[in-house]
Wavefront OBJ file of the C-alpha trace (Angstrom):
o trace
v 0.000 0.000 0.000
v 1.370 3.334 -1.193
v 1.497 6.576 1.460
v -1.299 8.950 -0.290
v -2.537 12.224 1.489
v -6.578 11.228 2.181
v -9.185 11.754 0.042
v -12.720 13.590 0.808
v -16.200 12.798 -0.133
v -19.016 15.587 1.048
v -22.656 15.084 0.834
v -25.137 17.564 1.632
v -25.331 21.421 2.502
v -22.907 23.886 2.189
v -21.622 23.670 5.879
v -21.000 20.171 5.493
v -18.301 21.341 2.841
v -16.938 23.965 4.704
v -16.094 21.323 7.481
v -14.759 18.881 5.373
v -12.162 21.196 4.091
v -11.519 22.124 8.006
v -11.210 18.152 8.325
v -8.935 17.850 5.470
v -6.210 20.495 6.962
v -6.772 18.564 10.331
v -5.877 15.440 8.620
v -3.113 16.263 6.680
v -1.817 17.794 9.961
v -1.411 15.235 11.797
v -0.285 12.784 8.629
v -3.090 10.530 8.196
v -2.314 8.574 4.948
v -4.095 5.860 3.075
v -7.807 7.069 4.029
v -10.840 8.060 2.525
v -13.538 10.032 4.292
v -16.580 10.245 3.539
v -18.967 13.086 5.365
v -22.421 11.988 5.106
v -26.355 13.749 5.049
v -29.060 13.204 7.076
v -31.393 15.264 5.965
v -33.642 13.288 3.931
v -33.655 9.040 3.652
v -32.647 9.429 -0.109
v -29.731 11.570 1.643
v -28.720 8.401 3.777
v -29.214 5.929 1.031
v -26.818 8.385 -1.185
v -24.177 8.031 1.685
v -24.319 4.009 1.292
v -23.784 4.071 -2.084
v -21.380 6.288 -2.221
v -19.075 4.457 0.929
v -19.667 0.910 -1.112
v -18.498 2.667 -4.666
v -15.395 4.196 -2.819
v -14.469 1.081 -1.235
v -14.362 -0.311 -4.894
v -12.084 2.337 -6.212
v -9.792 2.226 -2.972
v -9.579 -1.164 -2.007
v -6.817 -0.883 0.384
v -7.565 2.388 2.172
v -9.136 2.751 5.348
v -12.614 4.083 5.154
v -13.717 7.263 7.967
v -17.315 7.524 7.730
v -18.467 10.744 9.535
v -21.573 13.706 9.307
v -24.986 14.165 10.138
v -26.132 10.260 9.234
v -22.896 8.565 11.079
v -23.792 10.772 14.021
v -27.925 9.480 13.761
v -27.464 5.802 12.704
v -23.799 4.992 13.744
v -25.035 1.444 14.307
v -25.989 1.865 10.376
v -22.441 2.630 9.073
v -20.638 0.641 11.523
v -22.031 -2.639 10.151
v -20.857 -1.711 6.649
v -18.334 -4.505 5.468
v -16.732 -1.519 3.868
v -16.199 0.867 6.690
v -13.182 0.563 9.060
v -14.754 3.708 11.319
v -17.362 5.781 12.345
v -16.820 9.303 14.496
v -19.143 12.217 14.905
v -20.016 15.872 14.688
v -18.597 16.826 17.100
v -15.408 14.324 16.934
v -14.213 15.033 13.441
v -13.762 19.241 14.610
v -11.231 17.865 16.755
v -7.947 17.676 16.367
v -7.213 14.975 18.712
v -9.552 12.552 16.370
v -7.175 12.769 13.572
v -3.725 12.521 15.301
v -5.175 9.798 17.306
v -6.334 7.873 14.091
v -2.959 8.773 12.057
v -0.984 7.349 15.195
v -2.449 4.374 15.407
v -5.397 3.803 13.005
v -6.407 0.235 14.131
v -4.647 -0.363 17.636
v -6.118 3.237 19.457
v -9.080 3.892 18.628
v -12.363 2.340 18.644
v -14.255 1.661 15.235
v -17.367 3.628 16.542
v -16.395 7.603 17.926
v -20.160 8.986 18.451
v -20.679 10.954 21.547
v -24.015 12.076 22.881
v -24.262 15.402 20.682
v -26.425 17.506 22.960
v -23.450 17.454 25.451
v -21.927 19.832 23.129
v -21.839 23.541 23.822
v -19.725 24.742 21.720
v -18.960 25.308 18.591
v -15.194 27.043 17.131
v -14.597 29.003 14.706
v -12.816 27.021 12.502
v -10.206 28.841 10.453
v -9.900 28.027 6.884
v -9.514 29.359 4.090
v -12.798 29.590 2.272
v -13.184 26.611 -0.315
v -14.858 26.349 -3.460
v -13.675 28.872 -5.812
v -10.979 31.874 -4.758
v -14.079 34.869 -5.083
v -15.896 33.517 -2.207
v -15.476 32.643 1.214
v -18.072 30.598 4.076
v -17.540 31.463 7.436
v -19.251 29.096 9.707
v -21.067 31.494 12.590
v -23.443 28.795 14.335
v -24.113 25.003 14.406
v -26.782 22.715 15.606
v -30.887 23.635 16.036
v -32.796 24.414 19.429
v -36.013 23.425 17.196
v -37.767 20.517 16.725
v -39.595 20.321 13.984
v -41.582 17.283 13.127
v -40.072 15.818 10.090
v -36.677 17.171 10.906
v -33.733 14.974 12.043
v -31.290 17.328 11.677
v -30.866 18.353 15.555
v -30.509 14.892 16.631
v -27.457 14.889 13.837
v -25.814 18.461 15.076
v -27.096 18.801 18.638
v -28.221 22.445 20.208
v -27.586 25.748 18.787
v -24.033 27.343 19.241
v -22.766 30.083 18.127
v -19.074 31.406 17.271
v -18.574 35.062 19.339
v -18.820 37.548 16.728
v -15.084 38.939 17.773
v -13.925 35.754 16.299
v -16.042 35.722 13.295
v -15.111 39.098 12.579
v -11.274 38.711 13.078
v -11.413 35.504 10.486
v -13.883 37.913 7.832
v -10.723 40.363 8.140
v -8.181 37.385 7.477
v -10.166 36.107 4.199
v -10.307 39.552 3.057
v -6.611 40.031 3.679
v -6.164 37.349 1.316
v -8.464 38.805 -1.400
v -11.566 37.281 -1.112
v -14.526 39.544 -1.945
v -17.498 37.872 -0.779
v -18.197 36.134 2.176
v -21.239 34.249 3.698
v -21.993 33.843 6.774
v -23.359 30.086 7.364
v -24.871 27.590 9.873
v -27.551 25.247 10.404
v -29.716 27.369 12.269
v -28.405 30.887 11.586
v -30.995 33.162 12.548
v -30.757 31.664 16.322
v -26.882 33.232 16.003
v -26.397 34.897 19.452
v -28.944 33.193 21.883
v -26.428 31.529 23.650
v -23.683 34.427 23.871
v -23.413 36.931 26.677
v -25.957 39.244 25.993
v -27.500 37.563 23.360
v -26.810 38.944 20.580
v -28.885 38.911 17.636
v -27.711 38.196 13.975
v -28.495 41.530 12.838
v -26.154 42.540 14.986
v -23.813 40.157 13.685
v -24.188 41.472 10.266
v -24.200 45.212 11.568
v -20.778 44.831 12.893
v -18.600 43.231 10.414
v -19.929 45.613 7.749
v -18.705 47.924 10.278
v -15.724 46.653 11.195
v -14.517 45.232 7.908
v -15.226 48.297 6.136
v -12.716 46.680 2.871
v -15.068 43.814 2.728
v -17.325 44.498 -1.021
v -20.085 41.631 -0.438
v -21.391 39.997 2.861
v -23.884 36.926 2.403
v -26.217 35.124 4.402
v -27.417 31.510 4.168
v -30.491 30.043 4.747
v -32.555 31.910 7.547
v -35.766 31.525 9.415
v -37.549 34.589 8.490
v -40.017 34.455 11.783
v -36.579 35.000 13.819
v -35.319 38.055 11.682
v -34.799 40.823 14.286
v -34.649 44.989 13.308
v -31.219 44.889 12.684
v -31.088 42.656 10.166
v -34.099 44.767 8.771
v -32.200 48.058 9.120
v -29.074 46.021 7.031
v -31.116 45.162 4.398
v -32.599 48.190 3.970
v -29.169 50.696 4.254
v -26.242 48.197 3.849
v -25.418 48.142 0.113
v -23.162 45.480 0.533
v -25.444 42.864 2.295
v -26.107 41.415 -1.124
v -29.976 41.097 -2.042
v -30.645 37.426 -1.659
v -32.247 35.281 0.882
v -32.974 31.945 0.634
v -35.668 31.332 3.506
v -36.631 28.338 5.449
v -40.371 28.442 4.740
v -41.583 24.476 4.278
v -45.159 24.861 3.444
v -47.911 27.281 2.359
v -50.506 26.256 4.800
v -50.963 27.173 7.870
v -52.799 23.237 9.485
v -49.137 21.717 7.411
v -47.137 24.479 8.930
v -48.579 23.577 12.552
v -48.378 19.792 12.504
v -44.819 20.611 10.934
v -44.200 22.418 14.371
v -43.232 25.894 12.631
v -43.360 28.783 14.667
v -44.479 30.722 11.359
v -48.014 30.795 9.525
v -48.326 31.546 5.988
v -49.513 35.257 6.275
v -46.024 35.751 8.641
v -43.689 34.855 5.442
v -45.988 36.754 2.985
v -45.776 39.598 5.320
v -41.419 39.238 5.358
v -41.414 39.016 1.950
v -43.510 42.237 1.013
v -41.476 44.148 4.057
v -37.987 42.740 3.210
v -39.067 43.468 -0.893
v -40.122 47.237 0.506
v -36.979 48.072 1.945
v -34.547 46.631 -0.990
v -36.812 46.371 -4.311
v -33.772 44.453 -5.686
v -34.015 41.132 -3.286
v -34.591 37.511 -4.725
v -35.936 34.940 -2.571
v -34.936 31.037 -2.405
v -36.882 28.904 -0.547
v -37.124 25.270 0.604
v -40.690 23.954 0.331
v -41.669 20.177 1.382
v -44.118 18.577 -0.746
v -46.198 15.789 0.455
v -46.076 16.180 4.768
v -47.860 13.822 6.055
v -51.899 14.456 5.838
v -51.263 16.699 3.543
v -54.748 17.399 0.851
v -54.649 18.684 -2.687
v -55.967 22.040 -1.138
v -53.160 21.988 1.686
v -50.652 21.488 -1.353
v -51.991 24.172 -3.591
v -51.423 26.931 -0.560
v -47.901 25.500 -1.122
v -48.177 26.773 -5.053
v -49.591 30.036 -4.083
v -46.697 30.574 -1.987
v -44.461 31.308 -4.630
v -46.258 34.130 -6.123
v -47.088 35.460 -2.716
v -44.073 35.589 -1.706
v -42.255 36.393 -5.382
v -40.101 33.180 -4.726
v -37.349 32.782 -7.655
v -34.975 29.718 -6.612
v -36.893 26.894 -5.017
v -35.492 23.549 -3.454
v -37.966 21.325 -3.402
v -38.278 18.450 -0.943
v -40.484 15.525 -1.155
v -41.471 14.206 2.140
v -39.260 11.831 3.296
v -40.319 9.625 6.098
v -37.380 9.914 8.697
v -37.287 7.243 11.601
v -37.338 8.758 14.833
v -39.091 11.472 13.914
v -42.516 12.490 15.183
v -43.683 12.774 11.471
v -42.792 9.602 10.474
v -45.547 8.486 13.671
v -48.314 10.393 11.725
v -50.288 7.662 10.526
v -51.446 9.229 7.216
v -49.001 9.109 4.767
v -49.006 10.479 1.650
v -48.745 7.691 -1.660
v -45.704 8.286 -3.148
v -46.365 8.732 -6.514
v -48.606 11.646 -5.172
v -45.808 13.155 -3.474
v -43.565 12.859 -6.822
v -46.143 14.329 -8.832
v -46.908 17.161 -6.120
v -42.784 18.007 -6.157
v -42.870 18.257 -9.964
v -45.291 20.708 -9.984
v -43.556 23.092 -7.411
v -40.084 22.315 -9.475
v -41.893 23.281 -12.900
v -43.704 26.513 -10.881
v -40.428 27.151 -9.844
v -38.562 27.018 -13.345
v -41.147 29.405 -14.659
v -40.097 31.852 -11.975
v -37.041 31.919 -12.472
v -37.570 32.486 -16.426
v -39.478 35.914 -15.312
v -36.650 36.490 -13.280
v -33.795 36.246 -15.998
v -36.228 37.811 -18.321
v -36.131 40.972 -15.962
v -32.522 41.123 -16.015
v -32.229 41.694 -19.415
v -30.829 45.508 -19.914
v -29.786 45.813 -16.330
v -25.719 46.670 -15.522
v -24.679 44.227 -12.505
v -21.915 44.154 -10.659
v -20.777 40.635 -11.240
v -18.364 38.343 -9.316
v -16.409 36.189 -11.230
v -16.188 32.182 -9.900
v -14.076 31.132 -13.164
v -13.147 33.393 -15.911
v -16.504 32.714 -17.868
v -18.864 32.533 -15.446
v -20.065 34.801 -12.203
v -22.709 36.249 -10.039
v -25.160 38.467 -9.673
v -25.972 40.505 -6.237
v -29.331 37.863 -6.501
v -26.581 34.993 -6.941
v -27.958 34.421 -10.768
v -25.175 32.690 -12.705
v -23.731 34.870 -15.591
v -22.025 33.699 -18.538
v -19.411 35.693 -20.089
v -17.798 34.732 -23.778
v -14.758 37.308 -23.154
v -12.336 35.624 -20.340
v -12.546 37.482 -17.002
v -10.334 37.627 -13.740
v -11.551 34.896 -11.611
v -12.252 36.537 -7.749
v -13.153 40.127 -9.286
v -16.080 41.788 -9.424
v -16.840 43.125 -12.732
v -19.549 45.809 -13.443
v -21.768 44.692 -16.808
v -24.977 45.019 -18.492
v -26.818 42.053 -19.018
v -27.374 41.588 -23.132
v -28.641 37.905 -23.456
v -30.002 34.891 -22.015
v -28.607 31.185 -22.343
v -30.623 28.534 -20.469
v -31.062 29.198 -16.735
v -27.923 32.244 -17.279
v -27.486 35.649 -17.474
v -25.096 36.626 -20.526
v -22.643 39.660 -20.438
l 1 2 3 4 5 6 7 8 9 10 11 12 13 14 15 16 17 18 19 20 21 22 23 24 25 26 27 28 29 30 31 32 33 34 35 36 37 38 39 40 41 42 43 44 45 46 47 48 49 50 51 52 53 54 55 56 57 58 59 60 61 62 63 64 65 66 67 68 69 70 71 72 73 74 75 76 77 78 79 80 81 82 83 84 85 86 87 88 89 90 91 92 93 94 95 96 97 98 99 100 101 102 103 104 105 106 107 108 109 110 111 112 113 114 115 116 117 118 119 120 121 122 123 124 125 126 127 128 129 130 131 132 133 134 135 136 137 138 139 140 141 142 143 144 145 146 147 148 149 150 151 152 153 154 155 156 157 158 159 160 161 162 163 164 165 166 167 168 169 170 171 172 173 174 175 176 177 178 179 180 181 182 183 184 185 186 187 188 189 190 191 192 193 194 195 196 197 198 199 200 201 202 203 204 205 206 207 208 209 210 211 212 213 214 215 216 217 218 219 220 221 222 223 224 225 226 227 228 229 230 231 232 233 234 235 236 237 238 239 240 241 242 243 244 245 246 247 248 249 250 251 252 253 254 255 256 257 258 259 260 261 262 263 264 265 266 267 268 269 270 271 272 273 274 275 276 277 278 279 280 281 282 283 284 285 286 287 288 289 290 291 292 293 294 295 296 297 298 299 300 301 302 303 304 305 306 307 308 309 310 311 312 313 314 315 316 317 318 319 320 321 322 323 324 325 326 327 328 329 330 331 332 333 334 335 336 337 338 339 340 341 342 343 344 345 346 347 348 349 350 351 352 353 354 355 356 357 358 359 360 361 362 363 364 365 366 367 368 369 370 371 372 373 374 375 376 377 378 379 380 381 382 383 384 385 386 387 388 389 390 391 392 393 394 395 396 397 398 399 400 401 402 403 404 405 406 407 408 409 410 411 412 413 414 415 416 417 418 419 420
């Protein structure tokens, strides 16, 4: 067996990324060799079922390295991974942020550690700051602010899989915002899994809008500040006042919305009803006439009717929703949804998803349509292709400067992009 630096596999959202490249400098730290780790999803069965697959096609390709299986579904069905003929371990979270796990495993991969690392993840209180780089492409940076979820929401299994809310003290996130700029990044986005809770835990308890208020403050060389998914119910003034004054808070929310009516929304366990995101929307729209919503909608929730489902549809031209991610129910053990006993047929629930997908498509076609005409200022990912303020994808024919933002007018349209 030949010495090779290890090799990364990442399912699932965005923060799962930014903590396997956190993982990967850990690794390479302490001089693991010969191992491939794979950071699994939760979020969905499919998402599990993915991670299998995945694990039993890399153990093909790599026959002779050791396989780390870690992330959200190794933390909620260890028992499920560990029985894998084709993994050699299993560690959590909260285990593979920590340094310790990867000298320990690069010491003595076999002899010193167990095959099975999962701790009890709602002994965890905190969460660090974990200082890389960025990842992805060299325009953009994600700065992990918060982890974990103090909300239980019926279908979700996503707490059990990051444990309670924590947040990173904004000194710290603020200080690593002013090293990623040093290095000449010009956006960055602030991320977690619950990041509107950002604060509750802090001295004080801060609120994200104040987050946001101070690095645009304190960074003043920073040109573009993102945020990730939020909860719009938990939005506090600040945030308001930063969307409608802060120029470089760019115009784009993607919003954790789920449903359209308000019995769904309730059995869901929400703490919003449909006339609460309609009202955010028109408000948020008010204050910046510019913003683009994304949104993640579940289609068939248990018990859900035709006339539940079509308050779902009207949703997206109540609330002017471009980018959807659509969700069909999954039925997640351990879970008080998965308990409900009427389920929704499956081919319902395909057909119901389709529809919000093809409502969705059409939005974003007005969308791009609108564009057309308008200057943007554009930041490049590659030298052909960047992004809007709204995060619409822009082609150019004419080779840019990857990481810059360039300032165009829009001229064309080519399938789901922009063209300057």
């Amino acid at each position: 067996m030949t010495d090779a630096p290890p090799k990364f596999a990442t399912l699932g959202c965005r923060l799962n990324s930014y903590e396997s490249e956190a993982m990967k400098d850990m690794a390479q730290t302490a001089g693991l060799e010969n191992a491939v780790i794979v950071n699994t999803c939760a979020v969905t069965a499919e998402a599990v079922r993915k991670s299998r697959q995945e694990i039993r096609r890399l153990r093909r390709e790599n026959p002779d390295a050791n396989i780390i299986v870690t992330g959200c579904a190794a933390q909620t069905e260890p028992a499920t991974f560990a029985a894998m003929g084709e993994v050699d371990k299993v560690i959590g979270n909260n285990e593979k942020m920590n340094p310790a796990t990867w000298q320990g495993m690069a010491a003595d991969f076999i002899g010193d550690t167990e095959k099975v690392m999962v701790d009890d993840i709602m002994s965890v209180t905190e969460t660090a700051g974990h200082l890389i780089d960025g990842f992805g492409t060299r325009s953009r940076a994600y700065v992990q602010v918060q982890n974990g979820c103090d909300h239980r929401c019926t279908f979700c299994i996503i707490p059990y899989g990051r444990g309670n809310s924590r947040s990173v003290p904004a000194g710290v996130v603020v200080d690593q915002i002013k090293r990623l700029v040093d290095k000449g990044f010009n956006e960055v986005v602030l991320t977690g899994v619950d990041l509107t809770s950002w604060g509750a835990d802090l001295p004080a308890a801060p609120k994200l809008g104040d987050l946001v208020m101070r690095i645009l403050k304190l960074v003043p060389d920073l040109p573009r500040l993102r945020i990730s998914s939020i909860d719009s119910i938990e939005v506090d003034e600040n945030l308001m006042m930063a969307i409608a004054t802060e120029s470089r808070l760019m115009p784009h929310l993607h919003l954790s919305l789920q449903h359209g009516d308000d019995l769904i929304l309730k059995r869901m366990k929400r703490r919003h009803l449909r006339d609460d995101a309609i009202r955010f929307c028109e408000e948020a729209k008010k204050l910046r006439p510019d913003m683009t919503y994304g949104a993640d909608i579940i289609a068939g929730f248990p018990t859900e009717t035709e006339a539940h489902f079509e308050n779902s549809m009207k949703l997206v031209d109540d609330c002017d929703l471009t980018w959807l991610h659509v969700f069909p129910y999954s039925k997640r053990e351990g879970t008080p949804a998965a308990k409900i006993p009427t389920q929704v047929n499956g081919a319902i629930i395909k057909e119901r998803a389709a529809r919000l997908r093809e409502a969705g498509q059409a939005q974003v076609a007005r969308h791009l349509q609108g564009q057309l005409g308008k200057t943007h200022h554009i930041l490049m990912e590659n030298p052909h292709m960047g992004r809007t303020e709204q995060f619409t994808e822009v082609a150019f024919d004419a080779a840019q400067t990857e990481g810059a933002i360039v300032t165009a007018p829009i001229l064309d349209l080519r399938g789901s992009q922009l063209v300057a």
